[in-house]
C-alpha positions as CSV (number, residue, x, y, z in Angstrom):
1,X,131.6,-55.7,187.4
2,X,127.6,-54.7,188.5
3,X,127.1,-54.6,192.0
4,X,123.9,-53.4,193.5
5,X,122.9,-51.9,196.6
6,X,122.8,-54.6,198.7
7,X,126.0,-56.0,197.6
8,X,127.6,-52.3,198.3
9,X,126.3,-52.5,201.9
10,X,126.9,-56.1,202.4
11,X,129.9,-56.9,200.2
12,X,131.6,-53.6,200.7
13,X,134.6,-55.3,200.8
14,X,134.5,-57.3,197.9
15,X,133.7,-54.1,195.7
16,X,136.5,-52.4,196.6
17,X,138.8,-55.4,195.4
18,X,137.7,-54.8,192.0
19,X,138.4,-51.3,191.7
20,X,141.5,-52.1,193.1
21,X,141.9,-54.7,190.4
22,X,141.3,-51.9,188.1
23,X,137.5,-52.8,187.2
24,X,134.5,-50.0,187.4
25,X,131.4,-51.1,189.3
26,X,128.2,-50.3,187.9
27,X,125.9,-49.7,190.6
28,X,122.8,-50.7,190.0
29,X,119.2,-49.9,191.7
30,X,116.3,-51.9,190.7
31,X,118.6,-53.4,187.6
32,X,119.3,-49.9,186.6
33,X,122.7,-48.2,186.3
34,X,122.5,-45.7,188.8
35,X,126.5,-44.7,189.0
36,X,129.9,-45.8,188.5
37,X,132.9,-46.6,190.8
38,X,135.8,-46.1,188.7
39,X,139.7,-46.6,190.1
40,X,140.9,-43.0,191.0
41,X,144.0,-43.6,188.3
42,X,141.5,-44.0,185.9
43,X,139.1,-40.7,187.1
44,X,139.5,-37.7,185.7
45,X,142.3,-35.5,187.2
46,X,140.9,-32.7,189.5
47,X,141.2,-29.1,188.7
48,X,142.3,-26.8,191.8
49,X,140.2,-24.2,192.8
50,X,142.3,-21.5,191.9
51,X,141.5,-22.7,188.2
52,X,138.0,-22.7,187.8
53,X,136.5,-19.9,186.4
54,X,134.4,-19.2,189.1
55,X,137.0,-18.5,191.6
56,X,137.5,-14.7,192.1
57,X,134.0,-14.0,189.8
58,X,133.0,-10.8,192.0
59,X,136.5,-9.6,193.0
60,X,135.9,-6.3,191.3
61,X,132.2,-5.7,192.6
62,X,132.7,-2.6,194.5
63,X,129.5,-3.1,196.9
64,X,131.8,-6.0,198.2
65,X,135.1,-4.0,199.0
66,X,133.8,-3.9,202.5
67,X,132.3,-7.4,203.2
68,X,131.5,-7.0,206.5
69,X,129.0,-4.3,205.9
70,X,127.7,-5.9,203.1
71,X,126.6,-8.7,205.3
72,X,125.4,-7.0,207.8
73,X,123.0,-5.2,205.1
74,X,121.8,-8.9,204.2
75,X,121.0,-9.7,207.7
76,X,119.3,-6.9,208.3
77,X,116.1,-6.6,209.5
78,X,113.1,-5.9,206.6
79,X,110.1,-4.2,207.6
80,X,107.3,-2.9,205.4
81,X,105.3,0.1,205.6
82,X,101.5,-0.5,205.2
């Protein structure tokens, strides 16, 4: 199904059928595809956060053992000499 703009603010409703029905919307601005609605039991699964590879990046930064001071040393004050 292509809905566009309009049709997601006005026909909210009627979208929602479809991907209930198991359709993805195209949504469409200015008769471009801007995005896609896509039922959830067809999205890709989500990863918890624990698992991405981010998570836990600077856990062995040793300037960050005390993170309260570390802030504080961000939020500090800088002046310059001239």
């Amino acid at each position: 199904m292509k809905a566009t703009i309009l049709d997601l603010r006005y026909r909210t409703k009627d979208v929602l059928k479809a991907v209930e029905r198991g359709e993805t919307v195209a949504v469409l601005y200015r008769g471009k595809e801007k995005a896609r609605i896509v039922p959830s039991s067809l999205a890709p699964a989500k990863t918890k956060l624990r698992n991405h590879r981010a998570f836990g990046m600077w856990k062995n930064r040793k300037d960050l053992a005390k993170v309260a001071h570390f802030v504080r040393e961000l939020r500090k004050g800088r002046s310059f000499d001239l």
